[in-house]
C-alpha atoms as one frame of an Amber mdcrd trajectory, in Angstrom:
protein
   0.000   0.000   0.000   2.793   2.505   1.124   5.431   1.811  -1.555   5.936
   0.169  -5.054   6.375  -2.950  -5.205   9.511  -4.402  -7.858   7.227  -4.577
 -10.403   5.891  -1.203 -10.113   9.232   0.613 -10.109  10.383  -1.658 -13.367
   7.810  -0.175 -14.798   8.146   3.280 -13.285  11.389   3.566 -14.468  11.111
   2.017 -18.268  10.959   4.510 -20.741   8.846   2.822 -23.717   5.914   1.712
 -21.726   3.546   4.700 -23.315   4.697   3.173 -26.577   3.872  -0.456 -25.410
   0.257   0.751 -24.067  -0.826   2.589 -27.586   0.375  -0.838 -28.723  -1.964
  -3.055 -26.645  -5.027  -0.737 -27.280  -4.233  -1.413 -31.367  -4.189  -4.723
 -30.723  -7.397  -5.027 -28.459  -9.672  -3.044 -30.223  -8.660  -5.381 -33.204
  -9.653  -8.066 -31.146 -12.753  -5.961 -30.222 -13.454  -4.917 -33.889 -13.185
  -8.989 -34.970 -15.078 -10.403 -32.101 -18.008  -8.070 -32.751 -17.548  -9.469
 -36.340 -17.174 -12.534 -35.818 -20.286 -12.842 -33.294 -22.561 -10.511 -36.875
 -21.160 -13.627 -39.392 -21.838 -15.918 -37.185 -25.675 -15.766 -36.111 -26.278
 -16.611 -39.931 -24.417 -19.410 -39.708 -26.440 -22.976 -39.229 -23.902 -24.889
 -38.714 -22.595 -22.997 -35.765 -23.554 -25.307 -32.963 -21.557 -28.483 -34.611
 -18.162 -26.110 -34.944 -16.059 -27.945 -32.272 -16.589 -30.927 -34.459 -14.927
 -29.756 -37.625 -11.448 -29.835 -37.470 -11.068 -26.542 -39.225 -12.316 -25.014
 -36.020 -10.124 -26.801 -33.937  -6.847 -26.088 -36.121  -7.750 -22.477 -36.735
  -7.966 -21.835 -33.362  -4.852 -23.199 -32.163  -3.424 -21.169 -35.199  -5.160
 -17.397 -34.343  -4.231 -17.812 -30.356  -0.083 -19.025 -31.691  -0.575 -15.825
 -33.402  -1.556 -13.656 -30.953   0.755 -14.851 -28.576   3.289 -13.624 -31.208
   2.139 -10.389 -31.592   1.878 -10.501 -27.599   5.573 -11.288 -27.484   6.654
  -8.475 -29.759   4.413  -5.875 -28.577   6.324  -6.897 -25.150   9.734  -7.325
 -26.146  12.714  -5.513 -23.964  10.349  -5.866 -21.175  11.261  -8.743 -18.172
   8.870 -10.872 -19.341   8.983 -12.609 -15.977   7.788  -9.714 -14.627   5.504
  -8.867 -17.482   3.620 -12.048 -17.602   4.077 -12.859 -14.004   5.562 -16.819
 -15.276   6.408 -17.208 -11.784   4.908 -19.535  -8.453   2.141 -17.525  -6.715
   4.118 -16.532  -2.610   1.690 -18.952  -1.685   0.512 -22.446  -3.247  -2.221
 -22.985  -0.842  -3.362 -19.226  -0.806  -3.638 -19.252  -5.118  -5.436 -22.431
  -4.734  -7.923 -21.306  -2.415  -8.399 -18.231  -4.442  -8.615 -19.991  -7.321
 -11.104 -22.546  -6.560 -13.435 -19.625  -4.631 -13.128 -17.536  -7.985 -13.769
 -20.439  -9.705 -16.936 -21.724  -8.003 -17.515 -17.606  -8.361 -17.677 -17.648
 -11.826 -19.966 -20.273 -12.172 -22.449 -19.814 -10.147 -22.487 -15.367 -11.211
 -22.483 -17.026 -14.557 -25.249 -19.292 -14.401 -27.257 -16.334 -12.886 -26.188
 -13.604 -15.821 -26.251 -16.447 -18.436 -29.915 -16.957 -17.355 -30.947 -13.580
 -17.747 -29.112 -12.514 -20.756 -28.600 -15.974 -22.311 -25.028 -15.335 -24.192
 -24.322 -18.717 -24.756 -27.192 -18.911 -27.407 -25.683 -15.841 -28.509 -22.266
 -17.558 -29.166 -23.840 -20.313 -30.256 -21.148 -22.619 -29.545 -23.086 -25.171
 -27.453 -22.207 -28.352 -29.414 -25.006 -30.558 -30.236 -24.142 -33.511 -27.885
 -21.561 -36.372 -28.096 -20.983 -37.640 -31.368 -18.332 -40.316 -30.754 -17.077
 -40.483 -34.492 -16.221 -37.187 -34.457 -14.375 -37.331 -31.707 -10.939 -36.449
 -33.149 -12.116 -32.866 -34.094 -13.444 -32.613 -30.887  -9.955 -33.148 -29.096
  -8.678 -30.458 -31.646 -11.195 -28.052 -30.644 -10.887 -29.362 -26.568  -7.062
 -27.783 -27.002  -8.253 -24.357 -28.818 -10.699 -23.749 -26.022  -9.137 -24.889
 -23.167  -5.523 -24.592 -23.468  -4.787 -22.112 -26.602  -7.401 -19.806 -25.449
  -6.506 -19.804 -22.153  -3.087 -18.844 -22.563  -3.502 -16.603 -25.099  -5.755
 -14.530 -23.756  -4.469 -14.869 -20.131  -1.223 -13.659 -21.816  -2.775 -10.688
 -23.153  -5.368  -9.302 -20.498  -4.388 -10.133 -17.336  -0.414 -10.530 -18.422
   0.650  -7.977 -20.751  -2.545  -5.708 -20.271  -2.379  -5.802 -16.432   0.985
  -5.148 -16.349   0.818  -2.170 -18.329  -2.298  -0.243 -16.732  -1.336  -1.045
 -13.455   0.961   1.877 -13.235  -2.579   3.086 -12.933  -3.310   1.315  -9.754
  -4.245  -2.283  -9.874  -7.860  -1.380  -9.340  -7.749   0.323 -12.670  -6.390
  -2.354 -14.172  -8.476  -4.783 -12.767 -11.277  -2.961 -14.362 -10.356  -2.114
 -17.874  -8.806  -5.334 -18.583 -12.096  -7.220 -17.084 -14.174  -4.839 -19.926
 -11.460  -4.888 -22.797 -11.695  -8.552 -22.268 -15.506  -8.601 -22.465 -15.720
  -6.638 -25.410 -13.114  -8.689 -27.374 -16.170 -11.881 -27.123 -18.552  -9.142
 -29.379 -21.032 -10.696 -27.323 -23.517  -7.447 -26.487 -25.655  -9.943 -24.062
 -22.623 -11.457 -22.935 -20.296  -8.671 -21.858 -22.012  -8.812 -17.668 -20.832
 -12.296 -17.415 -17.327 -12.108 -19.532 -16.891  -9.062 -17.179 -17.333 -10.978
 -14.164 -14.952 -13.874 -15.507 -12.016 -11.342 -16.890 -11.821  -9.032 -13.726
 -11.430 -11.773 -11.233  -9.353 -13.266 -13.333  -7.364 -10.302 -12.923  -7.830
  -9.889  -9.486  -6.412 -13.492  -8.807  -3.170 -12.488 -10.503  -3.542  -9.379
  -8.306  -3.716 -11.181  -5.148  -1.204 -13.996  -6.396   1.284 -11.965  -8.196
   1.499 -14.842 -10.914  -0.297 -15.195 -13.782  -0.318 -19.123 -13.428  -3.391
 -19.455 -11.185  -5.531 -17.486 -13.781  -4.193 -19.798 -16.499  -5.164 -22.601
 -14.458  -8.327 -21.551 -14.124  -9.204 -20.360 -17.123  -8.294 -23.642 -18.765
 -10.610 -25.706 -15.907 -13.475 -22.879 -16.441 -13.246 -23.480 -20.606 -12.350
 -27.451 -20.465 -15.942 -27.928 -18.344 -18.023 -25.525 -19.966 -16.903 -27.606
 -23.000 -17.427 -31.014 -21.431 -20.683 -29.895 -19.580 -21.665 -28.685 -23.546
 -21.057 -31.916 -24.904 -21.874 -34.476 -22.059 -24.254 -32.549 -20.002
């Protein structure tokens, strides 16, 4: 509270971070721009609902998140990305894991509420139309876009690069505009209450943890069920 932390005065005292920032904001209203879309394209598309079992979906995925890391990467580069992307074990084990598994039970049950209100996952449209067993290779495709790709990816670039940069801001600040930049990015208009919830604690776990791992972790276990739940449930 009284002082900067390390992190804060690395950033405090590196000259291109302004630079860096205008850099991020190109790059997430991109995202912004092609989720919104994305989300227009898609609610003519029929076939929607099946996508996890074509393989394209599965493969382009895994390809657009590999890029985006990339262009994470650069847009961070003479930064300590240790630092930057907060690669690094949480003080506390047993502290991140009780955060985690409180944000996570969180998120599910604020989701279930918003979801039943504003309904975004008929919206996104991604709910796949049961188990279909012969498919089942695309499915593992699409099981590592969602849930591990995605994950990272986006972890990388909201809560790692993102929070890093507007918490010279205060981490409340950052918190916040990372939780609705991250929203936004789904084009979802119905959807943007409950990706708000998920991004900002998401955010506030690395807060708390000073790592970025336990939001990776959890984003993977909150995408890997809602995928499972979607086919099995």
């Amino acid at each position: 509270m009284g002082g900067m932390n390390g992190e804060e005065r690395g950033r405090a005292a590196h000259p291109a971070l302004g630079g860096k920032l205008v850099a991020w904001w190109v790059l997430v209203g991109t995202l912004i721009l092609i989720g919104f879309l994305s989300a227009t394209a898609a609610e003519n598309d029929a076939d929607r609902a099946d996508a996890v079992y074509q393989y394209q979906f599965g493969i382009g995925g895994i390809l657009v998140y590999a890029l985006l890391i990339g262009i994470v990467l650069l847009i961070a580069r003479g930064l300590d990305w240790r630092e930057t992307f907060a690669f690094k074990r949480p003080s506390s084990w047993a502290r991140a894991g009780a955060l985690a598994l409180g944000l996570l039970v969180a998120v599910f049950i604020v989701g279930a509420i918003l979801e039943a209100i504003f309904h975004a996952g008929e919206e996104q449209g991604l709910d796949p139309a049961g188990w279909q067993p012969d498919r089942a290779g695309a499915l593992v495709l699409s099981f590592l876009a969602i849930a591990v790709a995605a994950p990272l990816a986006e972890e990388m670039t909201f809560r790692g690069l993102g929070y890093y940069l507007l918490s010279q801001f205060g981490p409340w600040g950052a918190i916040a505009v990372t939780g609705i930049a991250f929203a936004l990015a789904h084009g979802l208009i119905v959807g943007i209450p409950v990706f708000f919830v998920i991004g900002a604690g998401l955010a506030f776990l690395r807060f708390r943890t000073d790592s970025l791992l336990p939001p990776i972790l959890v984003h993977m276990a909150f995408n890997g069920m809602q995928l499972v739940i979607g086919v099995f449930g």
